[in-house]
C-alpha positions as CSV (number, residue, x, y, z in Angstrom):
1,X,1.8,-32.0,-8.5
2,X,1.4,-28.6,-10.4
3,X,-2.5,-27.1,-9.3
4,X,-4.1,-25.5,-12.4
5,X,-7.0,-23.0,-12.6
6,X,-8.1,-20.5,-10.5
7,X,-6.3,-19.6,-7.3
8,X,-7.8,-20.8,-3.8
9,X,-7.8,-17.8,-1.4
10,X,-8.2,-17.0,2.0
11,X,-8.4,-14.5,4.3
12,X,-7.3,-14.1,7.4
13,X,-8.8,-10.5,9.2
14,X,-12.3,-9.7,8.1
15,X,-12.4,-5.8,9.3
16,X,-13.7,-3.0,7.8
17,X,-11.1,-3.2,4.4
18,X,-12.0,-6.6,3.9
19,X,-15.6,-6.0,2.3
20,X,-13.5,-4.1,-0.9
21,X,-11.1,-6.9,-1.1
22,X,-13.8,-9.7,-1.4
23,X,-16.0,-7.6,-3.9
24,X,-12.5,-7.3,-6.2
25,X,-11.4,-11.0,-5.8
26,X,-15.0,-12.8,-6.0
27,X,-15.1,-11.0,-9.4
28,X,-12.1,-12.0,-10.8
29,X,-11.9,-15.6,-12.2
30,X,-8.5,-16.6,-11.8
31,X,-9.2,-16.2,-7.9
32,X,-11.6,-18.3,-5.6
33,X,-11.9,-17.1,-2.1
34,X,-12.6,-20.6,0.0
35,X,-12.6,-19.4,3.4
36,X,-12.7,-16.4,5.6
37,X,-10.6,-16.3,9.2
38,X,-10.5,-13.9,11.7
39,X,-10.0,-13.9,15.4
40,X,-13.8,-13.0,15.7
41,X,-15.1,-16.4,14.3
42,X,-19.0,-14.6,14.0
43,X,-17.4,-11.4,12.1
44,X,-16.0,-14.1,9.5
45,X,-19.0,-15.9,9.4
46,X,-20.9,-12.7,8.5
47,X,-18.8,-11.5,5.9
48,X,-18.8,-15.3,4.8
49,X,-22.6,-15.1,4.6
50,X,-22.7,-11.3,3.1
51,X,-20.1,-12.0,0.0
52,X,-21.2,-15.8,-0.8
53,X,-18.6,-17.2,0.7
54,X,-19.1,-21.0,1.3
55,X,-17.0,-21.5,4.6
56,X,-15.4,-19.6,7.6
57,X,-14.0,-20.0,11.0
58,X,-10.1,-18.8,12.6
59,X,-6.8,-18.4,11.4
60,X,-5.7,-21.8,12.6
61,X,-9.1,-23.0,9.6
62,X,-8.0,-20.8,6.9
63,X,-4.6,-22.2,7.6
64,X,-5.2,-25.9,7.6
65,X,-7.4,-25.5,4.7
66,X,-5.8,-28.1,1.8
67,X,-7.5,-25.5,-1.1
68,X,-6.0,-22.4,0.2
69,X,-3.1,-22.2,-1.8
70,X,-2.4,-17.6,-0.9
71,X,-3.8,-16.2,2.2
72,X,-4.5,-12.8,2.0
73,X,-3.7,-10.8,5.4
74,X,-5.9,-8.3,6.8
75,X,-4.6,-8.1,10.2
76,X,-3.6,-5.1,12.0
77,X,-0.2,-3.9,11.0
78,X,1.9,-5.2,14.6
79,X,0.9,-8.5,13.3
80,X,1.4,-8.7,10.0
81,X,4.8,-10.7,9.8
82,X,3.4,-13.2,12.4
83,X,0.4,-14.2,10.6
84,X,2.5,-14.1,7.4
85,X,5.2,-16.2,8.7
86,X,2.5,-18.6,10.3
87,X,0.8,-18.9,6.5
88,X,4.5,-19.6,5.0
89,X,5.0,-22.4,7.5
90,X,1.6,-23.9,6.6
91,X,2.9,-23.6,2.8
92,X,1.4,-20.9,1.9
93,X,2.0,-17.7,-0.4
94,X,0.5,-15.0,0.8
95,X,-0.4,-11.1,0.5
96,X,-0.1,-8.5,3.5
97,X,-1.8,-5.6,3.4
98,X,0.7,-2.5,4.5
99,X,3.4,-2.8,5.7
100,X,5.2,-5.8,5.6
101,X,6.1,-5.5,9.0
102,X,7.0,-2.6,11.6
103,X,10.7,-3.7,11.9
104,X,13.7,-4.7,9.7
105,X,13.9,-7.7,11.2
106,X,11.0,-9.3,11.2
107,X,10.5,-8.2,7.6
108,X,14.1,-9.7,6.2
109,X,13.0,-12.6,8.0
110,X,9.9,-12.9,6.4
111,X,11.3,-12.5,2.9
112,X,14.3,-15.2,3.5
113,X,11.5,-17.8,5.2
114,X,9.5,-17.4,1.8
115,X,12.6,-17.7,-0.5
116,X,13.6,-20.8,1.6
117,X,10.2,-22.4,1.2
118,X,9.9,-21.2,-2.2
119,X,6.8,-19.4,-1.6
120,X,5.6,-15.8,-2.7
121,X,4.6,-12.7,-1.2
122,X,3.2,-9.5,-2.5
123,X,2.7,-6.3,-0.3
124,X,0.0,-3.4,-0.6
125,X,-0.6,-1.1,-1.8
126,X,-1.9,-2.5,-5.3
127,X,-3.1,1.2,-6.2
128,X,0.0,2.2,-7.9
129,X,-1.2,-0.6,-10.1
130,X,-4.0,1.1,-11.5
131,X,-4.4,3.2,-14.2
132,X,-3.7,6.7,-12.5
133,X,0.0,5.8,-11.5
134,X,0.5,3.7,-14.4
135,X,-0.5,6.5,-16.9
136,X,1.6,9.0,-14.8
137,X,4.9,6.8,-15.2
138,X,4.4,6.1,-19.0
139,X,3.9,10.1,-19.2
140,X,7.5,10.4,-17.3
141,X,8.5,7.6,-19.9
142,X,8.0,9.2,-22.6
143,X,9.5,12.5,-21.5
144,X,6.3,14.5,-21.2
145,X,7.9,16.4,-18.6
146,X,11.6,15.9,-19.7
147,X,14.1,14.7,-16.7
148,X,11.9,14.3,-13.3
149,X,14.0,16.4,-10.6
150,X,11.7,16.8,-7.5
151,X,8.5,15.3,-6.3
152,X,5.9,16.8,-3.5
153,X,3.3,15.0,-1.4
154,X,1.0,16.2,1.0
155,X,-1.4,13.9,3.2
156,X,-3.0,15.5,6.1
157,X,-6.4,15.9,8.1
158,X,-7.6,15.0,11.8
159,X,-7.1,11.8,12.1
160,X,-9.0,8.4,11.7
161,X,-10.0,8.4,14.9
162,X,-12.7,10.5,13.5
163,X,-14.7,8.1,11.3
164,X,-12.8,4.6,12.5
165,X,-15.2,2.7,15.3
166,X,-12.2,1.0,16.9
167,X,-9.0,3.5,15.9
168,X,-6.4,2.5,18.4
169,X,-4.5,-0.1,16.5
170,X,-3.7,3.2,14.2
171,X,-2.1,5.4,16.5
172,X,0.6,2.3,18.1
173,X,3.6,1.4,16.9
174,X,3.3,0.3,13.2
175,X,1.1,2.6,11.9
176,X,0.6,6.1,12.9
177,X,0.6,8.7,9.5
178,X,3.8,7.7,8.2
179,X,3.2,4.0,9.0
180,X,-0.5,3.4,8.2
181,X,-0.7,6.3,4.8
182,X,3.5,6.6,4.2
183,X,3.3,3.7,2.1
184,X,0.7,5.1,-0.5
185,X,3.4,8.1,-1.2
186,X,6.9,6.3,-1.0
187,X,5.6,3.2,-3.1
188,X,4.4,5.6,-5.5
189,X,8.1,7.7,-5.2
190,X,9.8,4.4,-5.5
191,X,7.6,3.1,-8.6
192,X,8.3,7.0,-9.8
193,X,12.1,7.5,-9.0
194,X,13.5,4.7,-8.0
195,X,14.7,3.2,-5.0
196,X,15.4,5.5,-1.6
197,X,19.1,6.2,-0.7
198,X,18.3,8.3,2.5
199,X,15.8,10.8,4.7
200,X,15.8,13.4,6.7
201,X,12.4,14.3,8.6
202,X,11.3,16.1,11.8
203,X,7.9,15.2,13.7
204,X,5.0,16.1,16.1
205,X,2.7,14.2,18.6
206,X,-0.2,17.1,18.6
207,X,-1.9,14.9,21.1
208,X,-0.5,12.4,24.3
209,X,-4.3,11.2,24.4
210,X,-7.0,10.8,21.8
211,X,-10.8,9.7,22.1
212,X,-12.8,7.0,20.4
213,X,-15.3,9.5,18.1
214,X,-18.1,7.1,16.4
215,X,-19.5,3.5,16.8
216,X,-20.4,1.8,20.4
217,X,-17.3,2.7,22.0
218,X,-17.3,6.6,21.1
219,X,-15.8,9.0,24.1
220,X,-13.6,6.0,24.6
221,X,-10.1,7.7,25.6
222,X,-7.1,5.9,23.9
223,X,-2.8,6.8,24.3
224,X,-0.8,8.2,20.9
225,X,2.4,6.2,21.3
226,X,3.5,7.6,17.8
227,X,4.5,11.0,16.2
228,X,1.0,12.0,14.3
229,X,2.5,14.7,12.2
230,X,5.8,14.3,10.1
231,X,7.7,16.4,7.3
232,X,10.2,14.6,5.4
233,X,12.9,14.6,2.6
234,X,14.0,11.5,0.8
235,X,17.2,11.3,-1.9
236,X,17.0,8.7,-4.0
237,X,19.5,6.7,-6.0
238,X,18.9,7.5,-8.8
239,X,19.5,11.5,-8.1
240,X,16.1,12.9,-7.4
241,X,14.6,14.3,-4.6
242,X,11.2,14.4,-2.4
243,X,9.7,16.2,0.7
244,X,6.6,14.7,2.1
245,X,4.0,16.3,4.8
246,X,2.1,13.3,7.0
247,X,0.0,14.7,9.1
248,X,-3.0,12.9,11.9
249,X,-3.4,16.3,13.0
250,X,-4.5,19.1,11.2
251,X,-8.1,20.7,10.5
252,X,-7.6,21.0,7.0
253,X,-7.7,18.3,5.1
254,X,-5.2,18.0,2.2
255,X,-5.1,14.5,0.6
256,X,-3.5,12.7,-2.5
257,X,-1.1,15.5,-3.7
258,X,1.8,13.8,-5.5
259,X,3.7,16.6,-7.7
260,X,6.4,15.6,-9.8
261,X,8.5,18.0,-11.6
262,X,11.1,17.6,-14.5
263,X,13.4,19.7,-16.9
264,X,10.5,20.6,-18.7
265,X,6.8,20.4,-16.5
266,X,4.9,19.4,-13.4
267,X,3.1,16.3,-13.3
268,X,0.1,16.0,-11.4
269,X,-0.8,12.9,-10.3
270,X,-4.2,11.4,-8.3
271,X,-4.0,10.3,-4.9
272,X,-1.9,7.1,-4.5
273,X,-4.6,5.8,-2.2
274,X,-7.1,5.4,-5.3
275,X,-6.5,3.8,-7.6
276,X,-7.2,6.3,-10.5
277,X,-8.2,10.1,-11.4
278,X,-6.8,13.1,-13.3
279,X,-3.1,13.0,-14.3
280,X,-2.2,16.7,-15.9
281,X,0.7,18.5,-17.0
282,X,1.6,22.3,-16.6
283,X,4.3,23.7,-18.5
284,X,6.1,26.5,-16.7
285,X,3.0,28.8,-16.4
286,X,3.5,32.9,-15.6
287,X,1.7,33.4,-12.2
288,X,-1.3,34.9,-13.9
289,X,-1.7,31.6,-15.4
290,X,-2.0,29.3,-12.5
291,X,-5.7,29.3,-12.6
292,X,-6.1,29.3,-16.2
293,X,-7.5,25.8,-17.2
294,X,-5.8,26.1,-20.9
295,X,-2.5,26.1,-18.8
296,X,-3.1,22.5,-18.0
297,X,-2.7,19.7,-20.2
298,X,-4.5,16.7,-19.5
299,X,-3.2,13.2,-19.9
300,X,-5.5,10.3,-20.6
301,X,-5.7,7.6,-18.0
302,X,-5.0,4.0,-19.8
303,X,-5.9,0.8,-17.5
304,X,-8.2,-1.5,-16.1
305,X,-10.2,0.1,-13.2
306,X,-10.6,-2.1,-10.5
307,X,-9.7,-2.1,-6.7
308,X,-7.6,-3.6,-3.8
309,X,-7.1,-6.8,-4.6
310,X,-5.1,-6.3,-8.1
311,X,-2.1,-7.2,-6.6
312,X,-3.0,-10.0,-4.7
313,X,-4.8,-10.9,-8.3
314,X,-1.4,-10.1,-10.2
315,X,0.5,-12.6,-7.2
316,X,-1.8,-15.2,-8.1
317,X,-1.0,-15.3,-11.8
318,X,2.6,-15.3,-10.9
319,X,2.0,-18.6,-8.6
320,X,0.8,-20.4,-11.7
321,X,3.3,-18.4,-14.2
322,X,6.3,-18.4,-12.6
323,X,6.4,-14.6,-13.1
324,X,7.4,-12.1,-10.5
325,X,4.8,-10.0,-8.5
326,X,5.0,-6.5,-9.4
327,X,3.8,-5.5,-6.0
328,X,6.6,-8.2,-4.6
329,X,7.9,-8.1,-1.1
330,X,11.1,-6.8,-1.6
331,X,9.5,-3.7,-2.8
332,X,7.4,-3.9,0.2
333,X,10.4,-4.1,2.8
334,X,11.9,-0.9,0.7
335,X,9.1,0.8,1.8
336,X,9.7,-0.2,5.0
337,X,13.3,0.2,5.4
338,X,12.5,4.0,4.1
339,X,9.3,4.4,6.8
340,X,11.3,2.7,9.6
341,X,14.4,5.4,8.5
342,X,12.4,8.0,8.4
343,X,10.9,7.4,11.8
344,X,14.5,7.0,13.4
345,X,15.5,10.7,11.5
346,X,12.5,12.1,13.4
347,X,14.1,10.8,16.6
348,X,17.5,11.4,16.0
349,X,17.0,15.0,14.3
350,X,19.7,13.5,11.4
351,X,20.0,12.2,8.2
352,X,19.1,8.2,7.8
353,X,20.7,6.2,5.0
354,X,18.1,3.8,3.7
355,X,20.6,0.6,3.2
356,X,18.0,-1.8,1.0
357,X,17.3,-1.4,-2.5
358,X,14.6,-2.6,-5.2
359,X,15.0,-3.3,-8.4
360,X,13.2,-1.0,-10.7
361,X,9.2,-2.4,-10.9
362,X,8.1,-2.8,-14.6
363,X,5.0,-1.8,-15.9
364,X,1.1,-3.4,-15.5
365,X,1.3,-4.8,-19.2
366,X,-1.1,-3.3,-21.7
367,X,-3.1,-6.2,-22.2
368,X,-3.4,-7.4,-18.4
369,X,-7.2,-7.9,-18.0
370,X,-7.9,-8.8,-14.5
371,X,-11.3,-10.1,-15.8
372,X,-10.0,-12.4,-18.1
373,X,-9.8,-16.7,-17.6
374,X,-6.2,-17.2,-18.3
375,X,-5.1,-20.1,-15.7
């Protein structure tokens, strides 16, 4: 029998980006978060306790819970497809916070499991959701900066092991800059251009060795087993081009630059990993112009501002509705493909053709209201 209403939810990892997903999805009403999981069955109960959430306990509780109809995966990224799979076998939908996995395999597999049991999944990142990409790709609709050409991105700084109390899990397999921040940039790309038909890319591990900086554990020594500083170009499908800067090691921070240029302008877009901010235009400026302010032409951001958790809102609605998931897993394993080709051009020094496609993602409608009743 059809459920109605809101949306049981549960989670499964309660770490430290679980406190913004719980204040987005207790405040939406076509959601209700039943129970919280995680390996540490007191860390669930205190999250439980902190966002009024009536019950908690393990993965295996969350799982055998008969009201959780999506389970929203917080887990570290090696064990994202596991949990996922093991939430698809209970009958579950689910959402998985980036990546969808850390290898082709497991990923396809994942997406064939769901379509087999009928079942949904939706992959972060939900910022390109908000208004801040949204207004940026209905600016490139409309032609504000005629036919977009080239894109630039640029995340670097230190590293997380600077502010994170337990930073390992980031510097393994599966995450790393391109892993763990790549999918902020090449969703954003993909959203922007189109799907990715190949990459070339050359990389750096600063560091064999890195050590724990805050929390109990700091002065806590830790191995890199990933490149923490990559430079790559992606072509896409559609004709245009991209080169990208990841970086775990550098001094200077540079965050959130996404630059798109066309025929006619630059486009200026705020940093995928929010979920809004200032989307300008230049036109061509003279180099004395630069600076100039009246050289700028700002574009007003359109949208509901919320946080992580849109998508897993927007995959609810299309578990009642029927719908497809904007941020659906088959654009999550795109990203993929593209991160895992890019780390295997670092390696091999040579061009990688990224062999999966996605269809083009439509746009957040103009009257979705993620505070509305409407299941």
């Amino acid at each position: 029998m059809a459920r109605s209403g809101p949306v049981g939810v549960g989670f499964i990892g309660t770490g430290m980006i679980s406190d913004t997903y719980l204040e987005n999805l207790t405040s939406f009403p076509d959601i209700r978060v039943v129970i919280l999981g995680d390996l540490d069955i007191e860390r669930a109960a205190a999250q439980a306790a902190r966002h009024g959430i009536a019950e908690s306990g393990s993965a295996d509780d969350v799982l055998a819970h008969p009201d959780v109809e999506l389970v929203v995966n917080l887990t570290i990224p090696a064990v994202h497809a596991e949990v996922a799979s093991r939430a698809l076998a209970a009958g579950k939908h689910v959402w998985t916070e980036k990546p969808i996995s850390v290898d082709r395999a497991s990923g396809q597999a994942l997406l064939q499991q769901a379509t087999d049991a009928g079942l949904l999944v939706g992959v972060a990142p939900d910022t390109v959701l908000g208004p801040g990409v949204q207004t940026a790709r209905r600016a490139i609709a409309r032609g504000d900066i005629g036919v977009p050409l080239s894109a630039q991105t640029v995340m670097q700084y230190a590293g997380p092991d600077t502010f994170h109390p337990n930073p390992e899990f980031l510097f393994a397999i599966g995450a790393g800059p391109v892993f763990d921040m790549g999918p902020y940039y090449v969703t954003t790309l993909v959203h922007l251009f189109g799907p990715v038909a190949s990459v070339a890319a050359v990389g750096s591990q600063g560091l064999a060795t890195r050590t724990v900086k805050v929390g109990d554990r700091a002065g806590t020594e830790f191995p890199v087993q990933v490149p923490t500083h990559v430079s790559a170009i992606a072509a896409f499908e559609g004709g245009g081009v991209s080169q990208s800067l990841f970086s775990f090691q550098s001094p200077l921070t540079r965050q959130g630059v996404v630059e798109i240029t066309g025929t006619e302008g630059t486009l200026v877009i705020p940093d995928p990993n929010m979920f809004t901010g200032e989307v300008k235009i230049t036109r061509a400026p003279t180099l004395d112009q630069m600076h100039d302010p009246a050289a700028w032409e700002i574009v007003p951001t359109t949208g509901v501002l919320t946080g992580r958790g849109l998508g897993a809102l927007d995959l609810a609605r299309a578990i009642r509705t029927g719908a497809r998931p904007l941020a659906s897993g088959e654009l999550g394993y795109h990203v993929l493909d593209t991160l895992v080709s890019i780390d295997e051009a670092v390696s091999s020094r040579s061009t990688v053709d990224v062999t999966s496609t996605v269809a083009p993602v439509p746009l957040v409608a103009d009257d979705f209201d993620p505070f509305a009743a409407t299941l």
